[in-house]
C-alpha positions in Angstrom: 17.4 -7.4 -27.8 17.7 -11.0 -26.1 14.7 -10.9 -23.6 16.3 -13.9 -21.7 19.0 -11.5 -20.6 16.0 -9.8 -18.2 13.3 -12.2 -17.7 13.4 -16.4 -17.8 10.4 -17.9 -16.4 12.8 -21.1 -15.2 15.4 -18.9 -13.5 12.4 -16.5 -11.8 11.2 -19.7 -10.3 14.4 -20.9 -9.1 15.3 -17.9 -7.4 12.0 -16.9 -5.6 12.0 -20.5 -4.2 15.9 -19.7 -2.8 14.8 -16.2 -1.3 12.1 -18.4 0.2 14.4 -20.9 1.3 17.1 -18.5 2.5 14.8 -16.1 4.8 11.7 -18.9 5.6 13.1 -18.3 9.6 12.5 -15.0 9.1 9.0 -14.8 6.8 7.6 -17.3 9.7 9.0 -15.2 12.4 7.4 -12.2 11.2 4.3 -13.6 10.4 3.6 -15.1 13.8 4.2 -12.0 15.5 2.4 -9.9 12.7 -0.7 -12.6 14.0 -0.4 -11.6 17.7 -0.2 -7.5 16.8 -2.9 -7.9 14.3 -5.3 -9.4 16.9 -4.4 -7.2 19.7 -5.2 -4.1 17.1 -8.8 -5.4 16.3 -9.5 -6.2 19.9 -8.5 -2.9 21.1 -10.2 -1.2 18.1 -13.5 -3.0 18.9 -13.6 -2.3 22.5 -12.7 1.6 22.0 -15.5 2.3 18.9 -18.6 0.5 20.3 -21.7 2.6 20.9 -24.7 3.0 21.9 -27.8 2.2 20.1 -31.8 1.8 21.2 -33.2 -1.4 19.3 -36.5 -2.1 19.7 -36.8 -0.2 22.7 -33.8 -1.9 23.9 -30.1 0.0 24.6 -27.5 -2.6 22.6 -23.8 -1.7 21.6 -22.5 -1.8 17.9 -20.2 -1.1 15.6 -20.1 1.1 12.9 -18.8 -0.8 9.5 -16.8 2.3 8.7 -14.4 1.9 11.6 -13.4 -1.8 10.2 -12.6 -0.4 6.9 -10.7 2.6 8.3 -8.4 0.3 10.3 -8.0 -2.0 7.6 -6.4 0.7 5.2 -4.0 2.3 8.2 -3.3 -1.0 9.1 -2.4 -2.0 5.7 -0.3 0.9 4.7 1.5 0.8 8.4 2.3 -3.0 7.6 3.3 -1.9 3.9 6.2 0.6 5.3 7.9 -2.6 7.4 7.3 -4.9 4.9 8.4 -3.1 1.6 10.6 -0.9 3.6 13.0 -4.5 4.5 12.8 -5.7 1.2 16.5 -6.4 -0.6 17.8 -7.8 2.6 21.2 -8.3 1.5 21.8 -4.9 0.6 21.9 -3.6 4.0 25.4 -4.8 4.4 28.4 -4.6 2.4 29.6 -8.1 2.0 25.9 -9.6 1.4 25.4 -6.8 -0.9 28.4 -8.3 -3.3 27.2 -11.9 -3.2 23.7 -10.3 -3.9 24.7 -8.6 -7.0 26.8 -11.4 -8.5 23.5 -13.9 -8.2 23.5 -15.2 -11.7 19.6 -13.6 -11.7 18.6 -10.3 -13.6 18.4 -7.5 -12.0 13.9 -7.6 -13.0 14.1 -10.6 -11.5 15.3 -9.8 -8.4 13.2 -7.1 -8.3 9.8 -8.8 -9.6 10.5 -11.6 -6.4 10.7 -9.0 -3.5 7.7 -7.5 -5.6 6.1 -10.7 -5.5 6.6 -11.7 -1.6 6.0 -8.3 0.0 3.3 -7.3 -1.8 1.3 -9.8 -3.8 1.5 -12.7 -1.3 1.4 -10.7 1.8 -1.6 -8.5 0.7 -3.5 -11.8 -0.1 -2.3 -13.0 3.4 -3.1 -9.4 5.3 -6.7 -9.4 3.9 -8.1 -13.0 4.9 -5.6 -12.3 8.1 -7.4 -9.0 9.2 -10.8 -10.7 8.8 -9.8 -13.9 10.7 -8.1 -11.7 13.5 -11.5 -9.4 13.8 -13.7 -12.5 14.0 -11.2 -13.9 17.0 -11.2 -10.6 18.5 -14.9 -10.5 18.3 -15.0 -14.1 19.6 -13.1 -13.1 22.7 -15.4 -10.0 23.9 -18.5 -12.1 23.1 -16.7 -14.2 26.3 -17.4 -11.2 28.4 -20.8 -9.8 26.9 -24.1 -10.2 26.7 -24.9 -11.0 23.3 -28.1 -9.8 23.0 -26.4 -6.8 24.5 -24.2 -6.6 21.6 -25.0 -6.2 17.8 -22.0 -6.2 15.1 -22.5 -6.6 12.1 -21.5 -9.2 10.0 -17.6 -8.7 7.8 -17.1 -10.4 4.9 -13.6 -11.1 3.9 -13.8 -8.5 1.3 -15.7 -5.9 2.9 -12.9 -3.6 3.1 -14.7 -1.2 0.6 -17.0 1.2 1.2 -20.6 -0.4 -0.5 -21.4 2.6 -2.0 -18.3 2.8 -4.1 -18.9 2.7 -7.7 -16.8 0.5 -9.5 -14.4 2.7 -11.3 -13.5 3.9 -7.5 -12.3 1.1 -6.6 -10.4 0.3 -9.4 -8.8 4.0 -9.4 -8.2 2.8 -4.9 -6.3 0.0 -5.6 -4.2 1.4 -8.2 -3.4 4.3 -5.9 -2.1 2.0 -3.2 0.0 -0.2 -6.2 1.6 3.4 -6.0 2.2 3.6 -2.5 3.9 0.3 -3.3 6.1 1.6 -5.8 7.2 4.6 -3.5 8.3 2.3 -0.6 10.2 0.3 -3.4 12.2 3.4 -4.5 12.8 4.2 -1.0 13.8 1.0 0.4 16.2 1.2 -2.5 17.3 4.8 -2.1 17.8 4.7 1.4 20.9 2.0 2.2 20.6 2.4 6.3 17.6 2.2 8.0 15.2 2.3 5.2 11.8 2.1 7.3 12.7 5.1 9.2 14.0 7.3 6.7 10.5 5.7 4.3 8.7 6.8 6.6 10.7 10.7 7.0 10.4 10.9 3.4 7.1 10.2 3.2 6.2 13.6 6.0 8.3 16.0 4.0 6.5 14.8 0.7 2.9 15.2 2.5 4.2 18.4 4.0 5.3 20.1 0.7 2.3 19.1 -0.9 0.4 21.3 2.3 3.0 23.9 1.6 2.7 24.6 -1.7 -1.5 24.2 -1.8 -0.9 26.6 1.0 1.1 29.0 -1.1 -0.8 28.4 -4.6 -4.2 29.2 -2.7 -2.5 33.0 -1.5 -1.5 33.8 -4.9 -4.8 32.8 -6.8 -7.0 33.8 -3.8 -5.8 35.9 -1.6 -9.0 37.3 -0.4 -10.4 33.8 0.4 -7.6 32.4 2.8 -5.8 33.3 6.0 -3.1 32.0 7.3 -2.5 28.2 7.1 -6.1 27.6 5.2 -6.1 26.4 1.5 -9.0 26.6 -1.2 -9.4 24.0 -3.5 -11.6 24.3 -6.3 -14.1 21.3 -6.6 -16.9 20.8 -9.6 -19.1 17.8 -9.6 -18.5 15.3 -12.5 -20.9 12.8 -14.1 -21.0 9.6 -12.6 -19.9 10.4 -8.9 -16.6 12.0 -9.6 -15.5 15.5 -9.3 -12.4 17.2 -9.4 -10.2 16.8 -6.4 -11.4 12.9 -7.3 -9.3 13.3 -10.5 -6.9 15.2 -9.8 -5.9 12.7 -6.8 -6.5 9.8 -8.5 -4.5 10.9 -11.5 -1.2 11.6 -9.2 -1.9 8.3 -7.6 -2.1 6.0 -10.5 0.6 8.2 -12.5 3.3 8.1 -9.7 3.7 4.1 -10.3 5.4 4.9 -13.7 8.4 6.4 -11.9 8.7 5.3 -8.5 9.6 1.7 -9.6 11.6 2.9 -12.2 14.1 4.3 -9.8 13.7 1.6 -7.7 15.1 -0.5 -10.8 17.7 2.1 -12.0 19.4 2.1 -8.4 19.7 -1.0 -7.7 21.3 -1.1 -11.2 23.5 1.9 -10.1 24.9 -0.6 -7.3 25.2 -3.8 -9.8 27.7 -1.2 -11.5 
């Protein structure tokens, strides 16, 4: 087997900096407005999740750390859908989709740059993004607030996890969301006309048929336990923080990767034939 045939360093390089050449309009044009919905997320998000709190017998308002990371995830998986869910531009239409095929680039390649620029460069450019765009949001309200009257505390760039995470957790997190990545791949693929909207349909019926068939496994194991719509789910406590519903998840989340971008591959090799 001649590996050249699928992967050449030289040709990668050539052809990620055309797809940057070809859609740079486009990347900039998304990224500026990205900026502006990003900010007007955080500030909104601030403004609606401050409370209360007595400090030293005085009344200031916060904000709980939590809500930060919360947004951060949805935020991330929201922008993940239109991001992933427009990659292989060319494919949408029928002449473009032609020229696309016949690039003189393998069909990895193509791949591995879409791969690259939607997920790997815009993730690095959504986290220090999100942390810029909270600190500008958090700028603006200190404009209109006392600030000894308001207490929040201080985000790192990286404090998008949840302290008390152990390691492993975080490992098993981000390889989870490498799956989500692979499933919008396969779908962007799958689906020829309007991918983010049909992503984002598939996505419901898989969630739902996973709540269906709990549902349904939970009345045949236990049917004096449930009623209804309710589902029992057997959890046992593992050494070092982990328990069963932990690995079970965890184990669909990392293991879905291994065929979600193979199909991705495969059917953009369908077309190319």
């Amino acid at each position: 087997m001649n590996l050249q045939e699928y992967f050449n360093l030289n040709r990668f390089w050539l052809y990620l900096k055309h797809d940057l050449k070809l859609y740079k309009k486009k990347y900039l044009g998304f990224i500026l407005s990205f900026i502006l919905v990003l900010f007007l997320i955080d500030l909104f998000v601030i403004e609606q999740n401050l409370y209360i709190v007595k400090v030293e017998n005085n009344y200031v308002r916060t904000f709980r750390t939590e809500i930060y990371q919360v947004v951060f995830l949805l935020t991330l998986l929201m922008s993940w859908v239109l991001v992933i869910g427009s990659s292989f531009l060319p494919l949408r239409k029928r002449s473009s989709t032609i020229n696309y095929l016949l690039l003189p680039v393998s069909l990895l390649e193509k791949v591995l740059v879409q791969f690259i620029i939607r997920v790997v460069v815009f993730t690095c450019l959504f986290v220090f993004l999100y942390w810029i765009e909270f600190k500008l949001a958090l700028s603006i309200i200190y404009l209109f607030e006392d600030k000894q009257s308001l207490i929040v505390p201080s985000f790192g760039v990286f404090d998008f996890f949840e302290k008390s995470l152990i390691f492993s957790h975080k490992i098993i997190i981000i390889l989870s969301l490498f799956s989500v990545t692979s499933f919008l791949f396969a779908a962007t693929t799958y689906f020829q006309k309007r991918p983010v909207l049909n992503t984002v349909l598939a996505l419901g019926v898989l969630v739902l048929l996973a709540f269906v068939f709990s549902v349904v496994m939970s009345h045949i194991l236990l049917p004096d336990e449930v009623n209804g719509f309710e589902m029992k789910i057997f959890d046992r406590e593992l050494p070092n923080k982990w328990n069963t519903i932990q690995i079970c998840l965890s184990t669909i989340g990392v293991m879905s990767s291994l065929f979600f971008f193979p199909i991705a591959y495969f059917k953009l090799k369908e077309k190319e034939a």
